[in-house]
MMTF fields as JSON, N, C-alpha, C and O atoms, coordinates in Angstrom:
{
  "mmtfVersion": "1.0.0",
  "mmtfProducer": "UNKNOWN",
  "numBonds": 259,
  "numAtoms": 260,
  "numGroups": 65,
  "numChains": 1,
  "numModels": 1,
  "chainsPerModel": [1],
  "groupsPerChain": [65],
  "chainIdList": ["A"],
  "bondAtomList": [4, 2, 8, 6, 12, 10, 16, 14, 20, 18, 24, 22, 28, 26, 32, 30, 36, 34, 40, 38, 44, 42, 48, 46, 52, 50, 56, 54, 60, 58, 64, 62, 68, 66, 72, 70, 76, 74, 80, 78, 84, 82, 88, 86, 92, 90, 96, 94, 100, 98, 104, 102, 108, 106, 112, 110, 116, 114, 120, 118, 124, 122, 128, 126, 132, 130, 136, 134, 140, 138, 144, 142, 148, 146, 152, 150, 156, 154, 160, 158, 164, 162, 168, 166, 172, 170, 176, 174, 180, 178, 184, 182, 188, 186, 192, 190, 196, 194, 200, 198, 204, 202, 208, 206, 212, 210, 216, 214, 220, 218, 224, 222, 228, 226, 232, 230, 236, 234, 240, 238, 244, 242, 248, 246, 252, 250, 256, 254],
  "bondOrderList": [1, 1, 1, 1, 1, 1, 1, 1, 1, 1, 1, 1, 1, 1, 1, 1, 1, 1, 1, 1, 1, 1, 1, 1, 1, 1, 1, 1, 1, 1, 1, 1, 1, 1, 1, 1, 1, 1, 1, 1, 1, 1, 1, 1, 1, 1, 1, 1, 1, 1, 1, 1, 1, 1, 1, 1, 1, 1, 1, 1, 1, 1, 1, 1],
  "groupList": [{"groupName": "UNK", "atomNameList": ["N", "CA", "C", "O"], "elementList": ["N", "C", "C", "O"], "formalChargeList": [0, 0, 0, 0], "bondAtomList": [1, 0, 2, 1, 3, 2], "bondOrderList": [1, 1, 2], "singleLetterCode": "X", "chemCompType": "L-PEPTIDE LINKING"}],
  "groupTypeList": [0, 0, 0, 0, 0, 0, 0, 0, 0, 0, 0, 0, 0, 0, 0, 0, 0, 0, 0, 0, 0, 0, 0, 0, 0, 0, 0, 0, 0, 0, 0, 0, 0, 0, 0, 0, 0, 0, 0, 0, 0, 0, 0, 0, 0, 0, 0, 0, 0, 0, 0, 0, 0, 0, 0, 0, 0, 0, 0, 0, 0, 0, 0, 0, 0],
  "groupIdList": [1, 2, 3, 4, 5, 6, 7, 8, 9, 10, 11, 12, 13, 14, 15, 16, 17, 18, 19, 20, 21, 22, 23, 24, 25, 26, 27, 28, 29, 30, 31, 32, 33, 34, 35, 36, 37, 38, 39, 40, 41, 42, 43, 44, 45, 46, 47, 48, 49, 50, 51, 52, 53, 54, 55, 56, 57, 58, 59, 60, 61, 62, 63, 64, 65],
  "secStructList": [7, 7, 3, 3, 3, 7, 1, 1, 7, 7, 4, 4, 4, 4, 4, 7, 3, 3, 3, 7, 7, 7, 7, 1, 7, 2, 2, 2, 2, 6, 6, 6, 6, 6, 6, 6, 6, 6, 1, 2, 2, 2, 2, 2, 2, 2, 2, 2, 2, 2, 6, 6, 7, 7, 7, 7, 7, 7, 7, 7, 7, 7, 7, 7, 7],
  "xCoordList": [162.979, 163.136, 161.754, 161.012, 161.38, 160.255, 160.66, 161.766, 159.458, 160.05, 158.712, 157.708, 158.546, 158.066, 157.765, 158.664, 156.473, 156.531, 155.811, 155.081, 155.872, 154.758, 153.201, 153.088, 152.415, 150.921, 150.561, 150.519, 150.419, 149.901, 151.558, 152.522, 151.452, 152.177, 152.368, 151.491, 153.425, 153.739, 155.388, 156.256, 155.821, 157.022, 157.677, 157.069, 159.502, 159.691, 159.614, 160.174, 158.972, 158.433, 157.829, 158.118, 157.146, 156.297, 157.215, 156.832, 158.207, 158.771, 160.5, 161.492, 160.12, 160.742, 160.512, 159.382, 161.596, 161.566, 162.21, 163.342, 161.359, 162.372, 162.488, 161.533, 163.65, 163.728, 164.402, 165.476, 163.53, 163.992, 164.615, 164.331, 165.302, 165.717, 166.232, 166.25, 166.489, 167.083, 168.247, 168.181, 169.24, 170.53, 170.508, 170.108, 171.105, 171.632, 173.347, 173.729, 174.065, 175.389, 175.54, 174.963, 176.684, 177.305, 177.718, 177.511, 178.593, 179.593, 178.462, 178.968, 177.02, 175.97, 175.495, 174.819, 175.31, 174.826, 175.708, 175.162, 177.284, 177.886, 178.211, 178.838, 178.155, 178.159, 176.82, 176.737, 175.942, 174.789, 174.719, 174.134, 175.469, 176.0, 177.052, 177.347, 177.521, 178.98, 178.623, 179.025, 177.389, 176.945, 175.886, 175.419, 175.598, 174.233, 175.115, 174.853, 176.18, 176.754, 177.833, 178.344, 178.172, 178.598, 177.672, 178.098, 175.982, 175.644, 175.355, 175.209, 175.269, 175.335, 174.229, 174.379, 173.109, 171.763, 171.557, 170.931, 172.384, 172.317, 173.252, 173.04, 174.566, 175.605, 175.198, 175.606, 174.16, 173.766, 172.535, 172.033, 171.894, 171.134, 171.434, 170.718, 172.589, 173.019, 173.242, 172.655, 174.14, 174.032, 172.33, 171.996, 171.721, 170.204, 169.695, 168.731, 170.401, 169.486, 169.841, 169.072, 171.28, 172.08, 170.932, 170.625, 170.06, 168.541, 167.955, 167.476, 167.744, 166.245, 166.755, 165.978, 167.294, 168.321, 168.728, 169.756, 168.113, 168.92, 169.624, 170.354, 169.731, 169.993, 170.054, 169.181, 170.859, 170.794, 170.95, 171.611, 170.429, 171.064, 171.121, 170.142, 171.982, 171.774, 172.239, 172.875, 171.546, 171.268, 171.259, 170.531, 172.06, 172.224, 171.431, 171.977, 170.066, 169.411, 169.277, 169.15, 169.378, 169.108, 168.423, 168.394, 167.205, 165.85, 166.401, 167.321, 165.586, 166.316, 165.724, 164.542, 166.693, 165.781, 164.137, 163.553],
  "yCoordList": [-124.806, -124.355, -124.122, -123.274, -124.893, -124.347, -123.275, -122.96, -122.881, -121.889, -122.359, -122.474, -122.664, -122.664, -121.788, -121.127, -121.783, -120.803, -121.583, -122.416, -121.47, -122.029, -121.568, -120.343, -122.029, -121.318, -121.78, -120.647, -122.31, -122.423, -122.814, -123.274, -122.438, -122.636, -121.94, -121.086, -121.886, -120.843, -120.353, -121.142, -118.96, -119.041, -118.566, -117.894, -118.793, -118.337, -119.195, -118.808, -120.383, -120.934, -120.387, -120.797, -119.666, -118.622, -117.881, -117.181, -118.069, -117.064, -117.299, -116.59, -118.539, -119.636, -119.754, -120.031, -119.547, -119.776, -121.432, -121.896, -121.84, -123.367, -123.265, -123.383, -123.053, -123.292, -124.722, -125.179, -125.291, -126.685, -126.325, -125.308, -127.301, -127.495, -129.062, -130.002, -129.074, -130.27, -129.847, -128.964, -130.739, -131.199, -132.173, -133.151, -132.006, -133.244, -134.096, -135.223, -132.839, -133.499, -132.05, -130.97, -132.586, -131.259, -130.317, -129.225, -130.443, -129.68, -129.103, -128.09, -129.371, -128.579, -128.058, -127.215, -127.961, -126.646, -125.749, -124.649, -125.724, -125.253, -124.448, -123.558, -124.192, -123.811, -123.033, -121.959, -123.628, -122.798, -121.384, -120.335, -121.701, -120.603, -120.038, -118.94, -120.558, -119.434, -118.594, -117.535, -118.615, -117.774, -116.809, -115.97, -117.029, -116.546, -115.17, -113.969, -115.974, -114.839, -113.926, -112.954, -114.263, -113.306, -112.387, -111.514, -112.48, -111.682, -110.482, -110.573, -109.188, -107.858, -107.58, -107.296, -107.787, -107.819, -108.377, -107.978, -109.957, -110.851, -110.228, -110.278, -109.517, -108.72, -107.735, -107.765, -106.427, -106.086, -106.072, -105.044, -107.61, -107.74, -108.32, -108.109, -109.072, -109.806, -109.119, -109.5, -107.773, -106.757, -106.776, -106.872, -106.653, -106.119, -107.34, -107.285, -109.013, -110.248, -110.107, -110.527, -109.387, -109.628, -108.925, -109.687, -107.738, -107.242, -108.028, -107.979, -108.921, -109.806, -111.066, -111.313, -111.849, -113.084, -113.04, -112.411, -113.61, -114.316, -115.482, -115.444, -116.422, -117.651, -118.504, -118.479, -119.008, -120.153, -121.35, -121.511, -122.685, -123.515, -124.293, -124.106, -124.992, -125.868, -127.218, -127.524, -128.07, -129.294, -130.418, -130.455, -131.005, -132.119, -133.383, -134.213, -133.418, -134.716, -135.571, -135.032, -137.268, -137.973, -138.763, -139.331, -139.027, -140.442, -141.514, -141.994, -142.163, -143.35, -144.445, -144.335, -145.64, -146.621, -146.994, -147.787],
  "zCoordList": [-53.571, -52.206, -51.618, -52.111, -50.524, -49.681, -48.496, -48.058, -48.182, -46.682, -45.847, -46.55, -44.352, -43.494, -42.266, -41.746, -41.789, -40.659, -39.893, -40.429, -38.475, -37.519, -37.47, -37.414, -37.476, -37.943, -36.097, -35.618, -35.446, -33.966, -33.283, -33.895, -31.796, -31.08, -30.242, -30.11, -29.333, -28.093, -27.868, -28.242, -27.216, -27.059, -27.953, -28.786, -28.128, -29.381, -30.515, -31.539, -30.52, -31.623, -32.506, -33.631, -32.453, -33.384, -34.339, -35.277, -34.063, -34.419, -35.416, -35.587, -35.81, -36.412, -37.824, -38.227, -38.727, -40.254, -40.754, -40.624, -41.163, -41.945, -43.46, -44.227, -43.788, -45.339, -45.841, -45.448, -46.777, -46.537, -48.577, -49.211, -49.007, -50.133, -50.493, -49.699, -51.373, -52.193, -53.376, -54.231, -53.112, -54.053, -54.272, -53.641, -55.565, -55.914, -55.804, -56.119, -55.174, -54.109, -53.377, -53.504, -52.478, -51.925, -52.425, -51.896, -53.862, -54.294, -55.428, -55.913, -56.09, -56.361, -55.713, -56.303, -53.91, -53.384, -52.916, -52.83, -52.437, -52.994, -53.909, -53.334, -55.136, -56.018, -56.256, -56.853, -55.786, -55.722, -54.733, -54.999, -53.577, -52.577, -52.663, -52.19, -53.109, -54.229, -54.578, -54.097, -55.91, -56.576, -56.295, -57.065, -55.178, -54.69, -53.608, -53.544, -52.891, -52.08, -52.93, -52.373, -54.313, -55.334, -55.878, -56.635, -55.494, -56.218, -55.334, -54.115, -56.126, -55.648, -54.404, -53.216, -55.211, -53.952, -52.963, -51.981, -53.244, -51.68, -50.403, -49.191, -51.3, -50.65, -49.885, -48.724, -50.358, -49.851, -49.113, -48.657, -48.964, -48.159, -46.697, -45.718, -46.704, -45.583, -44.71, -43.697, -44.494, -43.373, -42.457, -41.276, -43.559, -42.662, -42.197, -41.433, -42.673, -41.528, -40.285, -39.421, -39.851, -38.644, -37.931, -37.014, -37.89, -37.081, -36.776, -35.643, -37.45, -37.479, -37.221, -36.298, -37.281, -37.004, -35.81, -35.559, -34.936, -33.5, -33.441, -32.451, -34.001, -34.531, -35.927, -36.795, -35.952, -37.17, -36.87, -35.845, -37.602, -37.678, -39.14, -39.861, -39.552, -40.824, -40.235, -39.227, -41.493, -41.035, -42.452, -43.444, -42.148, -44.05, -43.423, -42.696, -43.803, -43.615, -45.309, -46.408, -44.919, -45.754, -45.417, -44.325, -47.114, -46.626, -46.466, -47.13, -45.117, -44.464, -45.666, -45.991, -46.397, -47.227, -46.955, -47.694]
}
């Protein structure tokens, strides 16, 4: 998993997180977020993104040949 931030820019761009990742199918990240939102600490961390979180988006990109 990488994470990204904007280092120059203007607006609320600045202010922009990208977390990029890789699978190897759907039903492995999945399963990867199954387990991640079963665990105790992520549980009680998700209440406190709804502060800081104005937005989301996700996005399934694939390399073009």
């Amino acid at each position: 998993m990488k994470a990204y931030r904007r280092f120059m820019g203007h607006g609320d761009v600045m202010h922009t997180l990208v977390f990029e990742g890789e699978w190897d199918s759907l039903a492995t990240m999945a399963a990867a977020l199954e387990k991640m939102m079963a665990d105790p600490e992520m549980q009680a961390l998700m209440p406190k993104w709804d502060t800081v979180i104005e937005t989301h988006e996700v996005e399934f990109l694939t390399p073009l040949p």
